[in-house]
C-alpha positions as CSV (number, residue, x, y, z in Angstrom):
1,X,-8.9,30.1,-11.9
2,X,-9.0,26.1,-11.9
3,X,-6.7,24.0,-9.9
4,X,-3.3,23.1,-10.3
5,X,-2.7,19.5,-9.3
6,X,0.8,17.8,-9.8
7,X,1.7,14.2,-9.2
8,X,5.5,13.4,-8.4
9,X,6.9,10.0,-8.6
10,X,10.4,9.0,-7.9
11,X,11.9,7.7,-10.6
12,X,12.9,4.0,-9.7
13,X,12.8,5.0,-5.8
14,X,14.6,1.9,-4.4
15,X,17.4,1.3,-6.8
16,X,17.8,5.3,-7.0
17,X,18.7,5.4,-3.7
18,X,21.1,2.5,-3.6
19,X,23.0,3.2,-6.4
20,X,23.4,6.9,-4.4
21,X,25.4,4.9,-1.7
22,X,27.1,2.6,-4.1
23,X,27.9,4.9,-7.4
24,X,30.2,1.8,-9.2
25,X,27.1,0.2,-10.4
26,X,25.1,3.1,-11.5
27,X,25.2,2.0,-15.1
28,X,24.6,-1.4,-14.7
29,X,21.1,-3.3,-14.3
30,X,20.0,-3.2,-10.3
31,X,17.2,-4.6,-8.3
32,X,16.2,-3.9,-4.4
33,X,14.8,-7.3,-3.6
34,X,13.7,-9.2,-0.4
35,X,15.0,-12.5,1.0
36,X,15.2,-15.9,-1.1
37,X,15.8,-18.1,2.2
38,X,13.0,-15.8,4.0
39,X,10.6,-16.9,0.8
40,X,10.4,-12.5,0.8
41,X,12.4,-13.1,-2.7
42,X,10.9,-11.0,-5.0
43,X,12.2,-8.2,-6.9
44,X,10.4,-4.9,-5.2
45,X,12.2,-2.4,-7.9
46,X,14.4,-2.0,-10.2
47,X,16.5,0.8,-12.1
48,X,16.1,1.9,-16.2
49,X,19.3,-0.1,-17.1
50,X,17.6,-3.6,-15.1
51,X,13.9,-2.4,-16.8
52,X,15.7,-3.1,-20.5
53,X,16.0,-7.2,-19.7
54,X,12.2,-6.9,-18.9
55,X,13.0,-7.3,-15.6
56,X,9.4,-6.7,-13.5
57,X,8.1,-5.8,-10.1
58,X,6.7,-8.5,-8.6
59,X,8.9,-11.2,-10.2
60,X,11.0,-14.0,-8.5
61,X,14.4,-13.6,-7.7
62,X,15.4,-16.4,-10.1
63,X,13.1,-15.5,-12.9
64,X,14.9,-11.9,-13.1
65,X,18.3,-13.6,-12.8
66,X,17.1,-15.6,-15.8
67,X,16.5,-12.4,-17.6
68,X,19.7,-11.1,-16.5
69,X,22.6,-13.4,-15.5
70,X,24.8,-10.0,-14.3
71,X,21.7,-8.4,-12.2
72,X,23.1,-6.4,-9.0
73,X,20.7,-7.3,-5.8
74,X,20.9,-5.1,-3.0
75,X,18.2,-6.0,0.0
76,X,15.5,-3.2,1.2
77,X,16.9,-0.7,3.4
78,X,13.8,1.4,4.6
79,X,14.8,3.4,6.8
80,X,17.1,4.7,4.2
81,X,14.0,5.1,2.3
82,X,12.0,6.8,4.2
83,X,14.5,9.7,5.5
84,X,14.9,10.2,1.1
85,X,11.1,10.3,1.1
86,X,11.5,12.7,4.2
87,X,13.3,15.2,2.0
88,X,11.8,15.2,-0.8
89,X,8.9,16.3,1.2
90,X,10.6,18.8,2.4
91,X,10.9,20.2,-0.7
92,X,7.3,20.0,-2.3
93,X,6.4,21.8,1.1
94,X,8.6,24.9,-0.7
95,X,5.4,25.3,-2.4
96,X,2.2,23.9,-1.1
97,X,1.0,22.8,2.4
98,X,-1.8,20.8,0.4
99,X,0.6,17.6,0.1
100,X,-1.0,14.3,0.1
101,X,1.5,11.1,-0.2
102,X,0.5,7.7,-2.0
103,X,3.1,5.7,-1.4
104,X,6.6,6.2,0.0
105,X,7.7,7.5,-3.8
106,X,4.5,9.5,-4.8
107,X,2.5,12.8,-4.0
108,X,-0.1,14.8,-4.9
109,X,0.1,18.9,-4.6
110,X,-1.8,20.9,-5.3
111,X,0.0,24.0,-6.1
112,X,-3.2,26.3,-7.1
113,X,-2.5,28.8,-4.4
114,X,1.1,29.4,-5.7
115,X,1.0,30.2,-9.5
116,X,1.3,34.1,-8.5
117,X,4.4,33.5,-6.6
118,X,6.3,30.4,-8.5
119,X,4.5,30.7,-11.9
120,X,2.3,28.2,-13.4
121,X,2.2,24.7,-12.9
122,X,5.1,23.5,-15.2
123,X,7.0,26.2,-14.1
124,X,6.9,24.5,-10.6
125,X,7.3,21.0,-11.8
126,X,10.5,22.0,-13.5
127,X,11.7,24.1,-10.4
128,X,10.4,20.9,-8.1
129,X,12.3,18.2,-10.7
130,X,15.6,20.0,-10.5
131,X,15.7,21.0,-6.8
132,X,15.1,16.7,-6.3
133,X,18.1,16.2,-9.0
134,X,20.7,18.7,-7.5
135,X,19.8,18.1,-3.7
136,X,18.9,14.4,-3.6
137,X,20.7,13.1,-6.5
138,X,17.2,11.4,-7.6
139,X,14.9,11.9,-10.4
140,X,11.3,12.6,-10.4
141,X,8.4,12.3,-13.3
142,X,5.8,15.1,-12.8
143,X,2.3,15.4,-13.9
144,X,0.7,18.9,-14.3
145,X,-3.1,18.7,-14.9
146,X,-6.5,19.7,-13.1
147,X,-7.2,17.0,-11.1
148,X,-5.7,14.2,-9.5
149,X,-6.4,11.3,-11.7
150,X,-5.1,13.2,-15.2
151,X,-1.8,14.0,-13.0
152,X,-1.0,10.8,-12.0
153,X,-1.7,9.7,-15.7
154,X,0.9,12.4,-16.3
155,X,3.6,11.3,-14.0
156,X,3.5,7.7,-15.3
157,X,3.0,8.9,-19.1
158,X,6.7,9.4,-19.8
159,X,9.8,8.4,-17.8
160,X,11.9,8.6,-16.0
161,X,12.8,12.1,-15.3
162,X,9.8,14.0,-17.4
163,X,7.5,16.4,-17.0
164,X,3.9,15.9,-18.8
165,X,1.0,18.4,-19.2
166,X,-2.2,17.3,-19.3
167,X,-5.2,20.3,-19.8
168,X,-8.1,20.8,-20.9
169,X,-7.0,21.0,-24.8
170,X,-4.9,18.0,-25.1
171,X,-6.3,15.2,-23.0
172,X,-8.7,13.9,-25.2
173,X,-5.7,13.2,-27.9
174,X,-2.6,12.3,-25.4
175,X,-5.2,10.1,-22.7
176,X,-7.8,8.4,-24.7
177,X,-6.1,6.5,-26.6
178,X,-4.6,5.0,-23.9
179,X,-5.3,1.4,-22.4
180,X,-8.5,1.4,-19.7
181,X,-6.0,-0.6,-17.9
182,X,-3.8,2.9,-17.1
183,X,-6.5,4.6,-14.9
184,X,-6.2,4.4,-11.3
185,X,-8.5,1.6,-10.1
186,X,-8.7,-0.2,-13.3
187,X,-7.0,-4.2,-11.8
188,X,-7.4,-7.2,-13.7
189,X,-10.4,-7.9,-13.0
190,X,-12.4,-4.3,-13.7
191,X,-10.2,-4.6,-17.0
192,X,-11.6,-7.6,-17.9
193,X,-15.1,-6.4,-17.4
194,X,-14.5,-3.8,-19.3
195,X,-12.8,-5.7,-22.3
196,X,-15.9,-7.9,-22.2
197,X,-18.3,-4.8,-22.7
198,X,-15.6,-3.6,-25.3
199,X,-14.2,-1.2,-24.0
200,X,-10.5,-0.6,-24.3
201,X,-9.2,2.5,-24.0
202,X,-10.0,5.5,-21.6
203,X,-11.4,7.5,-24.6
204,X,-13.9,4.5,-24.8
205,X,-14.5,4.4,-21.0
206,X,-15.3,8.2,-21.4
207,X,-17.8,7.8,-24.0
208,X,-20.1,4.7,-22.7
209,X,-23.3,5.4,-21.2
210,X,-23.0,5.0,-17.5
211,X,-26.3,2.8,-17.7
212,X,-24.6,0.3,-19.7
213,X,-21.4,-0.4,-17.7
214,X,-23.1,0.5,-13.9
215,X,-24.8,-3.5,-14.1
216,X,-21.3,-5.0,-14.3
217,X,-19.8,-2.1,-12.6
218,X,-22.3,-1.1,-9.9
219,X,-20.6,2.0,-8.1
220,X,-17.2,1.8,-9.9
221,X,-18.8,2.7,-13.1
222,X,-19.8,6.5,-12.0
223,X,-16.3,6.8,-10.7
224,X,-14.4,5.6,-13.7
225,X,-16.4,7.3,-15.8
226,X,-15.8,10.6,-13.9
227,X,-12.1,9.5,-13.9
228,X,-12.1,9.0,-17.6
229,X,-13.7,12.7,-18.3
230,X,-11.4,14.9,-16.1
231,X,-14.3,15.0,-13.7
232,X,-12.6,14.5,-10.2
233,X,-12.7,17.1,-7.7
234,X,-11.3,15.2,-4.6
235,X,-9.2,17.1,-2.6
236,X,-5.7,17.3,-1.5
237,X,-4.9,16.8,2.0
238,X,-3.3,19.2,4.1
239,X,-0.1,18.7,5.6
240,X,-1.0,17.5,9.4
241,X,-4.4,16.2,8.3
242,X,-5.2,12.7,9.7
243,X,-7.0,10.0,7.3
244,X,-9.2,8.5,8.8
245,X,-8.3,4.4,9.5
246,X,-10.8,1.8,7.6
247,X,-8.8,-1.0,8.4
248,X,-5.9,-2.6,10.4
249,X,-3.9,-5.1,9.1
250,X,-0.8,-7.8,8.9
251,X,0.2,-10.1,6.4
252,X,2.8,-12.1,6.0
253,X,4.6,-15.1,4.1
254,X,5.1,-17.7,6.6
255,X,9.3,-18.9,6.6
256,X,8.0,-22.4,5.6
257,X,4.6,-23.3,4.3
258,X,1.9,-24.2,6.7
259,X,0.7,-27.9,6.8
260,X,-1.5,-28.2,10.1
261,X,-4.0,-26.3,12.2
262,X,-0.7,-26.0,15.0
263,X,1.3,-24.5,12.6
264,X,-1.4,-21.5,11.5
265,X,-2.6,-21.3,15.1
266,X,1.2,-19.6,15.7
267,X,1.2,-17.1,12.4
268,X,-2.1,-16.2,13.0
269,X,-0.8,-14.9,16.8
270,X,1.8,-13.2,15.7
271,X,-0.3,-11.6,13.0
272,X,-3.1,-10.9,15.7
273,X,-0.9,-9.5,18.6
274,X,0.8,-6.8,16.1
275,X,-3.1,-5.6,14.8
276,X,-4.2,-5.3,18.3
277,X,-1.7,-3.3,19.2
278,X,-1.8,-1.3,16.3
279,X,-5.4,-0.5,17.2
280,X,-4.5,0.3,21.1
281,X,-2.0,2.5,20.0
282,X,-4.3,4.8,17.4
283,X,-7.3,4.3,20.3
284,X,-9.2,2.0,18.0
285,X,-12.3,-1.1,18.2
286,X,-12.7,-3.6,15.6
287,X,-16.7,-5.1,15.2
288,X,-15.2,-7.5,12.3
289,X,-12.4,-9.7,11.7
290,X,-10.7,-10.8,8.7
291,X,-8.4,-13.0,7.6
292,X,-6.4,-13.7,4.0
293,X,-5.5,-17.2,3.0
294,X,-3.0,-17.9,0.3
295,X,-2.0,-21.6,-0.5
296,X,1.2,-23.1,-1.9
297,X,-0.4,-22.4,-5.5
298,X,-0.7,-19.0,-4.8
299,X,-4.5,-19.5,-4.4
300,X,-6.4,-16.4,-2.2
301,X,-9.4,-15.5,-0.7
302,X,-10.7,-14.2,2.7
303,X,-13.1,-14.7,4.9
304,X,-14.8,-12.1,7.8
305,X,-17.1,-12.1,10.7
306,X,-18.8,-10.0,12.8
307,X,-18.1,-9.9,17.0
308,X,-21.0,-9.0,19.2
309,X,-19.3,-6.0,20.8
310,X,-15.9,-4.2,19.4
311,X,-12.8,-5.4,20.4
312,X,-9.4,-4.4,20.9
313,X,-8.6,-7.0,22.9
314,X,-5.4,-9.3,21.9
315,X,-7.0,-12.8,22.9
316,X,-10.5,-12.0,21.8
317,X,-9.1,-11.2,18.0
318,X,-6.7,-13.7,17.7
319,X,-9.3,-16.1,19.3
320,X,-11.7,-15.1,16.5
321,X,-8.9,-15.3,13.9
322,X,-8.0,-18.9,15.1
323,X,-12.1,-19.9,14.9
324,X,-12.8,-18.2,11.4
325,X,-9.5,-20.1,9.6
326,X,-10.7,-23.4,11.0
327,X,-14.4,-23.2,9.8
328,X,-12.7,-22.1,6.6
329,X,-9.6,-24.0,5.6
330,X,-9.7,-28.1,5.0
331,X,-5.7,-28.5,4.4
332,X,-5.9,-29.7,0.6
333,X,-3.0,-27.4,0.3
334,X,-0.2,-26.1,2.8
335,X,-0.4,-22.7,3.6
336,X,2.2,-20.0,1.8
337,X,0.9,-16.7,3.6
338,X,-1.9,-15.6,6.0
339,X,-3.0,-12.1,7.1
340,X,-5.2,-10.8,9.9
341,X,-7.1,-7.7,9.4
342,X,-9.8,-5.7,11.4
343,X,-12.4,-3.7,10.1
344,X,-15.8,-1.8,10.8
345,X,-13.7,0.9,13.2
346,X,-14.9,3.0,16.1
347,X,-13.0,5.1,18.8
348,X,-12.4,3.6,21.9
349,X,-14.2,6.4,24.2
350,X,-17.6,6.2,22.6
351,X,-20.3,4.1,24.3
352,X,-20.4,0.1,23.9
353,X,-23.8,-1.7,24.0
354,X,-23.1,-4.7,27.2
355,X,-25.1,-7.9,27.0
356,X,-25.8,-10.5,29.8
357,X,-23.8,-13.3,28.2
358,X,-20.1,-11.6,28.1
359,X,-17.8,-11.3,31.4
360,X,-16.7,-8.3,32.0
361,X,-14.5,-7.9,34.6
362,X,-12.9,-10.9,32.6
363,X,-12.0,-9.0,29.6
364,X,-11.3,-5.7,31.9
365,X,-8.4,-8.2,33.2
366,X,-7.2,-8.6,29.2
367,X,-7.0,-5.3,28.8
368,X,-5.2,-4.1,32.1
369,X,-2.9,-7.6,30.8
370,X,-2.5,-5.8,27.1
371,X,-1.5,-2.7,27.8
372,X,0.8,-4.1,30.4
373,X,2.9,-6.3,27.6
374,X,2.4,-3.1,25.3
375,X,4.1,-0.8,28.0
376,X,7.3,-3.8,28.6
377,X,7.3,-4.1,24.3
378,X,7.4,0.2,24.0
379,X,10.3,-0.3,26.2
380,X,12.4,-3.9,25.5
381,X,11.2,-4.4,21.8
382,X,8.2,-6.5,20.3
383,X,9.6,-9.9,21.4
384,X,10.7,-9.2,24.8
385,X,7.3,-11.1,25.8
386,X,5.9,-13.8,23.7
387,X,3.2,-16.3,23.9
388,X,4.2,-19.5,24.6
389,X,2.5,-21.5,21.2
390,X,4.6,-18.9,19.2
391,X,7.8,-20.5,20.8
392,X,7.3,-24.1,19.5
393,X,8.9,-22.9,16.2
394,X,12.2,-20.6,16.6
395,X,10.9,-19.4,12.5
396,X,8.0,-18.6,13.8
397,X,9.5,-16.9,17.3
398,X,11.8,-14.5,15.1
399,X,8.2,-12.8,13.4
400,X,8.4,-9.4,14.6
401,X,4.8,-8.7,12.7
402,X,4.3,-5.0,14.3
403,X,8.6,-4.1,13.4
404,X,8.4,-5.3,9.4
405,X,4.7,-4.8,8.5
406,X,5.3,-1.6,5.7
407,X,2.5,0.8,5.3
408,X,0.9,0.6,1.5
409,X,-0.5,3.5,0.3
410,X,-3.7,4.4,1.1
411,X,-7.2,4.2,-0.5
412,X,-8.2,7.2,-3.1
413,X,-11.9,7.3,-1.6
């Protein structure tokens, strides 16, 4: 017997759940959005009536309320969020202990083991959508097919509040014909390689020879390919099971743009204190450090190096940060947003290569002072110590980078 994958996504997850707590403006266009005077103010979702102005995810504040003078704005509550998510977890576990989440909203199950007690896999999706409706008040879009990819396909292809089949006799006529651009791992710029070798659709993707796309592609063009033909067999995880960390991250939008070397030199150590003691707590060390720039024009790139030794050392990363933005950035343009991130990984009990030219019982000192100011902020909050450069700006002082950074979903691969 082949698998049974579904792929639930809660319909409109934020302005669901608000319009649960405040039922008067359930049938009136509403947004979850972050803070204008914060520069947060973007709309993060939106509910079906809101989605009719062409309100989108993504979009300014002001552009939406351009679209819709009478929009209803509620600000993110995620705690509220994440005890909905909670339960509707709860629930898929009614069926599966293969559960893998992608996102706060979405899930993978993989329900192959249960057809002979629940019925087949749109028998479950139906029980699965109506237990969410009746228990949660929410509404879920399901997708029933073999493997991952043609599930999630599924669970975007109609909504909200539908169930879609995918098998082996009808994909080639319901996903095809659609865009290239509606396959997981297919951005803007893999779409535009791919119009550029004319290819449109998935149906097209599916039927190019790999050796013509895998020069522009390189790797990605096996993958989609596979993708494209029903040909994933990636596994689910198992309830419990721990992904492995790649990275270790913070970003965020500074509360006034950045015009001077001072002014970066205090995001980027808030930024770098909350990664380092991300990696402390998960027993982590970084060999490379990253960081993100984004300008007032909403230009981006990043730029990495390498350390001699890994590192979860506070000073030694943000010290590194601080270096790698200097050689980097010449101040044409303030600064909207930075980000710090760590990469290249190992455990913290395996063996580390010394060298003649690094004091040790120096950075033995760091680390006895780290987990010191780890142990007071466990037990008085993240800001209860601070470094002094930080305090020079009370914007910059209120950054709790560890307390608001919000966990994206994580990689397929």
């Amino acid at each position: 017997m082949g698998r049974v994958i579904l792929h639930s996504d809660m319909n409109s997850f934020y302005a669901s759940v608000e319009c649960l707590y405040h039922p008067e403006v359930r049938d009136k266009p509403v947004a979850v959005a972050g803070d204008a005077e914060a520069r947060h103010g973007i709309i993060l979702a939106k509910n079906q009536h809101a989605k009719k102005y062409g309100i989108q995810t993504g979009e300014a504040i002001w552009q939406a309320q351009r679209k819709c003078p009478d929009l209803i704005l509620f600000p993110p509550d995620f705690p509220k969020y994440l005890y909905f998510s909670k339960r509707a977890q709860q629930i898929y576990a009614d069926y599966t202990d293969q559960i893998e989440p992608f996102g706060i909203d979405e899930s993978w199950l993989d329900v192959s083991g249960s057809v002979g007690l629940f019925g087949n896999g749109l028998t479950i999706a139906q029980e699965i959508s109506a237990r969410i409706k009746q228990e949660l008040g929410l509404t879920v879009s399901i997708g029933v097919s073999w493997n991952k990819i043609f599930a999630k396909l599924g669970s975007d292809y109609k909504k909200p509040d539908a169930i879609t089949v995918f098998d082996h006799g009808n994909y080639q006529d319901l996903i095809w014909p659609l865009p290239a651009s509606d396959l997981l791992y297919v951005g803007s710029a893999t779409g535009r390689k791919l119009r550029n070798m004319a290819i449109y659709t998935i149906g097209d993707l599916a039927q190019t020879d790999i050796k013509y796309t895998r020069p522009r592609l390189g790797k990605m063009a096996d993958v989609l390919y596979g993708f494209a033909n029903g040909l994933d067999v990636s596994p689910i995880a198992r309830v419990g099971d721990i992904c492995p960390v790649k990275s270790v991250g913070n970003s965020c939008t500074a509360p006034h743009d950045l015009k001077c070397d001072e002014d970066a030199k205090m995001l980027i150590t808030a930024l770098g204190e909350s990664v380092a003691m991300r990696l402390r707590e998960q027993g982590l060390l970084a060999r490379t450090i990253c960081i993100s720039i984004r300008d007032c024009n909403l230009y981006s790139y990043e730029r990495q190096c390498k350390l001699k030794q890994p590192t979860d050392i506070t000073s030694e990363i943000i010290g590194t940060a601080i270096l790698l933005f200097r050689a980097n950035y010449n101040w044409q343009q303030p600064i909207r947003s930075l980000g710090v991130k760590v990469t290249d990984l190992t455990t913290g009990n395996g063996a580390v290569q010394l060298d003649f030219f690094t004091d040790e019982k120096l950075r033995e000192k760091w680390e006895k002072i780290d987990k010191t100011v780890d142990w007071l902020r466990g037990r008085f909050g993240n800001n209860c110590v601070q470094r002094a450069v930080v305090l020079q700006d009370k914007a910059m002082a209120g950054i709790d980078a560890k307390a608001d950074h919000i966990i994206h979903p994580v990689g397929f691969f």
